[in-house]
MARBA-3410 file (N, C-alpha, C, O; in Angstrom, 1 decimal):
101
-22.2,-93.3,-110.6,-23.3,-94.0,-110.0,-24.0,-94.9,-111.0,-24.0,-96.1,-110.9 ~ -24.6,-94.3,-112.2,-25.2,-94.7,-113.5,-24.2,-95.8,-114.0,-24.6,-96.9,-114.4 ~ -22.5,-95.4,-114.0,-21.6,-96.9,-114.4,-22.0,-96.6,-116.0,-22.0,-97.6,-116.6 ~ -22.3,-94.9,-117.0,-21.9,-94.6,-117.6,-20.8,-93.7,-117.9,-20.3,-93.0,-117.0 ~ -20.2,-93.5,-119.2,-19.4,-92.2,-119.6,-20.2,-90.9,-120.2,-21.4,-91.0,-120.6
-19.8,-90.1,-120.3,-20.8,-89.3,-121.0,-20.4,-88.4,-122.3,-20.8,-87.3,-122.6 ~ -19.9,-88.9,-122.7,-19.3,-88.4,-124.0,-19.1,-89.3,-125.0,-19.4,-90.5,-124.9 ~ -18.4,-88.8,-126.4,-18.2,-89.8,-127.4,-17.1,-90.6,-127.0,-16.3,-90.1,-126.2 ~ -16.9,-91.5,-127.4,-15.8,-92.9,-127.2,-15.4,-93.2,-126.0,-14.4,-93.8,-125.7 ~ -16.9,-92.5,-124.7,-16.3,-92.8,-123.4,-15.7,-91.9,-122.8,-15.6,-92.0,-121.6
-15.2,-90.9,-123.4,-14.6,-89.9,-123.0,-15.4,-89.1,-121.6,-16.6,-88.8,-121.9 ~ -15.0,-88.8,-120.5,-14.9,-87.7,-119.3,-15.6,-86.8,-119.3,-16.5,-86.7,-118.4 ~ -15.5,-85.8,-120.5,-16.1,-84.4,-120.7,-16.9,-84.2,-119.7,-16.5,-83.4,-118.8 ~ -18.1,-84.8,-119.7,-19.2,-84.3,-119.1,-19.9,-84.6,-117.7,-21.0,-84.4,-117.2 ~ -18.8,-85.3,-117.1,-18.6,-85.8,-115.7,-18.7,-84.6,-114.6,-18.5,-83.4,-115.0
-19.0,-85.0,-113.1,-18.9,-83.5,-112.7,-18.5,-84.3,-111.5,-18.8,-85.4,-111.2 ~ -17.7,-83.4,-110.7,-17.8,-83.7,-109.7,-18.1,-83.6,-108.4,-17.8,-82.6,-107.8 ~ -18.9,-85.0,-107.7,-19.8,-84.8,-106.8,-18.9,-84.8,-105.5,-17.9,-85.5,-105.7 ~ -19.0,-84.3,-104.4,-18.8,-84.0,-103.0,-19.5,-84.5,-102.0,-20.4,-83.7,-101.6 ~ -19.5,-85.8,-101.2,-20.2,-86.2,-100.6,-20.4,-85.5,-99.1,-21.5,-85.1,-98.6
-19.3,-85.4,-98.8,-18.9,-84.1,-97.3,-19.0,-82.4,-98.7,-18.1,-82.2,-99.5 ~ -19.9,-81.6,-98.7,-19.6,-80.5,-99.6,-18.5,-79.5,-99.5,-17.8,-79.1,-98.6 ~ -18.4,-79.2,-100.4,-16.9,-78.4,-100.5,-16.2,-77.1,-99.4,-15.1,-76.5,-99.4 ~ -17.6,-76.8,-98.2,-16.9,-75.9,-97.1,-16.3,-77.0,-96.1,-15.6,-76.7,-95.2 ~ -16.6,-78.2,-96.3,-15.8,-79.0,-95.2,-14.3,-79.3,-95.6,-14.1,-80.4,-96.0
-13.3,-78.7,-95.6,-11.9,-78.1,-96.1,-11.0,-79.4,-95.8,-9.9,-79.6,-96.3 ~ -11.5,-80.0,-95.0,-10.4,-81.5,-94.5,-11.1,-82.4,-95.6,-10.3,-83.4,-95.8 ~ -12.0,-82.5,-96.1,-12.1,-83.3,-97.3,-12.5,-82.9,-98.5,-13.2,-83.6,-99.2 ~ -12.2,-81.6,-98.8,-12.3,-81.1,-99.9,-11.7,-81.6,-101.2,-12.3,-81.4,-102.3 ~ -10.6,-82.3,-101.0,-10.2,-83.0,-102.2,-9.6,-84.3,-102.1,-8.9,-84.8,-102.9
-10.2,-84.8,-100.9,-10.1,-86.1,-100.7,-10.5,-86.9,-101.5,-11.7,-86.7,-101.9 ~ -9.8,-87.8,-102.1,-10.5,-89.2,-102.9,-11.3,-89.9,-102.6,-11.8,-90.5,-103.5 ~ -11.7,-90.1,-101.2,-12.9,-91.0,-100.5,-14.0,-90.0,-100.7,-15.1,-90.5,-101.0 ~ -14.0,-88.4,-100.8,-15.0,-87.8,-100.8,-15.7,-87.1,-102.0,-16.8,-86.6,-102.2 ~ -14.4,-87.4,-103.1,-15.0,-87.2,-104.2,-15.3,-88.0,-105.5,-14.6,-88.9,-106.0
-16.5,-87.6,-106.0,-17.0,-89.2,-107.0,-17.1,-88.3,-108.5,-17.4,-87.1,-108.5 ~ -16.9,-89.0,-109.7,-17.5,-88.5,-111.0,-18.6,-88.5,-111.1,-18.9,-89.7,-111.1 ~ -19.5,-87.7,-111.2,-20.9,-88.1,-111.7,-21.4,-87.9,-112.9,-21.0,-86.8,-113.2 ~ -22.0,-88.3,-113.8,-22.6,-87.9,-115.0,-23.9,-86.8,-114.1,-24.5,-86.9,-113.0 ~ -24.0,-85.8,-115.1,-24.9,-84.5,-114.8,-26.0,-85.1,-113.8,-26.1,-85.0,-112.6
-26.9,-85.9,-114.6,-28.2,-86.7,-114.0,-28.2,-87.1,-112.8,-29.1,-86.8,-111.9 ~ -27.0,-88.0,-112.6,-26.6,-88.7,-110.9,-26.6,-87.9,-110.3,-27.5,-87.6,-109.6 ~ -25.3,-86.7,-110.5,-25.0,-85.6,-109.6,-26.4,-85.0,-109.1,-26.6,-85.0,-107.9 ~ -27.3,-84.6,-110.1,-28.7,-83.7,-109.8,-29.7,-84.9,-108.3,-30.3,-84.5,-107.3 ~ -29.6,-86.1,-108.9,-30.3,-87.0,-108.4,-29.6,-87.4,-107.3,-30.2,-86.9,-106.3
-28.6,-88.0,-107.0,-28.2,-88.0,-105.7,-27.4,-87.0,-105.0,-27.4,-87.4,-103.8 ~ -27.0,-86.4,-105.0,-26.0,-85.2,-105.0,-26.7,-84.0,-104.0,-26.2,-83.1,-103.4 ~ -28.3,-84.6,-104.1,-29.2,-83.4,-102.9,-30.5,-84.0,-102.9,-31.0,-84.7,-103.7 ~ -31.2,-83.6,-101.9,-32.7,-84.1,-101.3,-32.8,-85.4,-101.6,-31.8,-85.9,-102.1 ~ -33.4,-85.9,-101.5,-34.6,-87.6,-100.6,-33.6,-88.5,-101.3,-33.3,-89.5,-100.6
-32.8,-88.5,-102.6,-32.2,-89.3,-102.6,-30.7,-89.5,-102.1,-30.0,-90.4,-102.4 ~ -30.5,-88.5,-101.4,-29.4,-88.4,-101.0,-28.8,-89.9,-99.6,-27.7,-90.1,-99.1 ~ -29.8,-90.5,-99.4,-29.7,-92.0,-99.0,-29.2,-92.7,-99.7,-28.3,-93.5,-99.4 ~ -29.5,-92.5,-100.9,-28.7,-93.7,-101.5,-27.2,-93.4,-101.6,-26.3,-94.3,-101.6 ~ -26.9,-92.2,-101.7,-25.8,-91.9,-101.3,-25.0,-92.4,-101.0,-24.1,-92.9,-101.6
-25.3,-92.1,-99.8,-24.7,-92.5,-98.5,-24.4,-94.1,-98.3,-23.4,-94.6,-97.8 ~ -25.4,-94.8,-98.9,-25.2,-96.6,-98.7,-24.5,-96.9,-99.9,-24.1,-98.1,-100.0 ~ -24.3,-95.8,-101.2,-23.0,-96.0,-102.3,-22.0,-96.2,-101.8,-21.4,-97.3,-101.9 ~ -21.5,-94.8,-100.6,-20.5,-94.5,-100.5,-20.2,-96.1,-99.2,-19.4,-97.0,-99.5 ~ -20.7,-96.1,-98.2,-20.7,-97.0,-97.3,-20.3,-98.8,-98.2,-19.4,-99.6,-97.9
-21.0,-98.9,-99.2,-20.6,-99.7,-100.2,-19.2,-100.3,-100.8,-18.8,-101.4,-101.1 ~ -18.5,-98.6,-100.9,-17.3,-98.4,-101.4,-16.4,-98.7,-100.5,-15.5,-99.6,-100.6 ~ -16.6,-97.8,-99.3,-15.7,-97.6,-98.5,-15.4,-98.4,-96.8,-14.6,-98.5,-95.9 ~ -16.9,-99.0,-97.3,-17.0,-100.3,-96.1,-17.4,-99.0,-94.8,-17.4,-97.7,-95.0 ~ -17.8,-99.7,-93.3,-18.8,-98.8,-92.7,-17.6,-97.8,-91.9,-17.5,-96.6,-91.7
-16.6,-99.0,-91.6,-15.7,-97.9,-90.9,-14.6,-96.8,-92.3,-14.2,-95.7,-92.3 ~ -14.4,-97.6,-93.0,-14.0,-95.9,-94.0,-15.4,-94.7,-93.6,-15.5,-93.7,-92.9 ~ -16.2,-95.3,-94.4,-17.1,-94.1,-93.8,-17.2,-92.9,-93.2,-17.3,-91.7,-93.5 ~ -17.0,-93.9,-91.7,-17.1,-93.4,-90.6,-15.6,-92.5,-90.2,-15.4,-91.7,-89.4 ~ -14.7,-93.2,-91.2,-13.3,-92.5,-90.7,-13.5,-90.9,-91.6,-13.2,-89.8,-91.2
-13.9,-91.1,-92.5,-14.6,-89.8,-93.5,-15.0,-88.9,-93.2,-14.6,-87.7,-93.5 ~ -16.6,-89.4,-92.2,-17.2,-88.6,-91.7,-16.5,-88.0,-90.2,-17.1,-87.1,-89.7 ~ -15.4,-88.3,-89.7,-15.0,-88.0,-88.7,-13.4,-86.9,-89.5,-12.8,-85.9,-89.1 ~ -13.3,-87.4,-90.4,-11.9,-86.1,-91.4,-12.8,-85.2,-91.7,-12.3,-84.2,-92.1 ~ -14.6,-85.0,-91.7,-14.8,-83.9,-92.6,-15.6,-83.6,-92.1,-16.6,-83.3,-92.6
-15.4,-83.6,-90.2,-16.4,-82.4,-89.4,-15.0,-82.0,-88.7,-15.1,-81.2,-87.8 ~ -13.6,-82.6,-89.0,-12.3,-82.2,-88.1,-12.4,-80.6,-88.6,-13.1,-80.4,-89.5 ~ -11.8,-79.5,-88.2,-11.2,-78.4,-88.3,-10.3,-78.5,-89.3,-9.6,-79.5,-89.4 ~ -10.4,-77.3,-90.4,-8.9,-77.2,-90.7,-8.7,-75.9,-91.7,-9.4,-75.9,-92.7 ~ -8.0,-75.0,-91.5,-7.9,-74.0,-91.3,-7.7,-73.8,-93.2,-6.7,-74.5,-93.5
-8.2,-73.2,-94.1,-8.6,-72.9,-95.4,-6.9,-72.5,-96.1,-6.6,-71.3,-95.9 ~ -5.8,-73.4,-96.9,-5.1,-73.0,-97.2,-4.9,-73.3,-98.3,-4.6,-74.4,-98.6 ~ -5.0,-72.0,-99.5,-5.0,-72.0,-101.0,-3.7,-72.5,-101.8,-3.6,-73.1,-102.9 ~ -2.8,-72.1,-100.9,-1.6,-72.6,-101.5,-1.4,-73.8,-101.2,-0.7,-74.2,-102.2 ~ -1.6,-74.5,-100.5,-1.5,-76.5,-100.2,-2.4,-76.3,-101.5,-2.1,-76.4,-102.7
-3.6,-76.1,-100.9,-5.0,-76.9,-102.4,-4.3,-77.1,-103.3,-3.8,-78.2,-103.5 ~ -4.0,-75.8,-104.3,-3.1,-76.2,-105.6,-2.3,-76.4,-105.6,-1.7,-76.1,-106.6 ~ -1.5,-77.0,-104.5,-0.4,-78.3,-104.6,-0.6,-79.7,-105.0,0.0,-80.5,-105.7 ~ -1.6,-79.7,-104.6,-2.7,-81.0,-104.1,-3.4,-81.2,-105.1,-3.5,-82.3,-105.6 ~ -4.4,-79.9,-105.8,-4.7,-80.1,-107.5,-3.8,-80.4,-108.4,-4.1,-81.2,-109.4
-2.5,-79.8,-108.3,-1.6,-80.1,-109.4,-1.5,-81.4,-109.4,-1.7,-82.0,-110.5 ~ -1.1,-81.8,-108.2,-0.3,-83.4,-107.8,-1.2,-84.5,-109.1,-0.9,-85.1,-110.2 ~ -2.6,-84.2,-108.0,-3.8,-84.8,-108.7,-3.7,-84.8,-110.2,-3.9,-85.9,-110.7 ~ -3.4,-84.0,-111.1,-3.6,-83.9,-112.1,-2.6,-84.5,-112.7,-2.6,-85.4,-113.5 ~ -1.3,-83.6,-112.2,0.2,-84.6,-112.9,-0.4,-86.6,-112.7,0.1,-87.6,-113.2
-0.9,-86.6,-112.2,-0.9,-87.9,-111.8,-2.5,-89.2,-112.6,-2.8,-90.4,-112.7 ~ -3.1,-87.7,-112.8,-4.3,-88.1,-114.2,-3.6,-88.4,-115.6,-3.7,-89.4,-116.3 ~ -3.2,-87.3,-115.8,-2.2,-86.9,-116.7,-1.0,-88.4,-117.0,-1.1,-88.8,-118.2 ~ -0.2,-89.0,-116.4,0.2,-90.4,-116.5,-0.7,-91.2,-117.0,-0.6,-92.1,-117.9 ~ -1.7,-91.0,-116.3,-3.0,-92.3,-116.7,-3.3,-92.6,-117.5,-3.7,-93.8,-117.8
-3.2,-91.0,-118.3,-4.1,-91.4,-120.0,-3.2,-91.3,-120.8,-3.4,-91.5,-122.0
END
């Protein structure tokens, strides 16, 4: 949000990550549209109460009104809690961080 790093040379470390749909909504639990890095501060600051508008017109920003809306319509869908997909899906994620750097 801030458009800082939080560490030395830039580095990740202290990034967190925020959940715009929160983590019991299971169809976007680890969606990339629903999840953002935040440094500590943002996360505290937008991440809950009154500023949580701005939020919402970040994410609308990013994702244009109909992503959004396609978002908000994946992360009130149903979907039934399955641990073994997730860390399929964490792994993937990561093998795929993992290239990056």
């Amino acid at each position: 949000m801030c458009h800082k790093y939080c560490g030395e040379n830039n580095s990740l470390y202290k990034l967190e990550n925020s959940h715009y749909w929160g983590r019991g909504h299971e169809n976007t639990r680890f969606d990339d549209r629903n999840c953002h890095s935040f440094c500590f501060t943002c996360h505290n600051k937008y991440g809950h109460g009154e500023k949580r508008i701005e939020y919402k017109e970040w994410l609308i920003k990013r994702l244009g009104q109909d992503g959004y809306d396609r978002l908000q319509i994946d992360a009130n869908a149903y979907k039934k809690r399955d641990d073994a997909m997730d860390l399929i899906i964490i792994k993937e994620k990561l093998r795929k961080l993992e290239e990056e750097c």
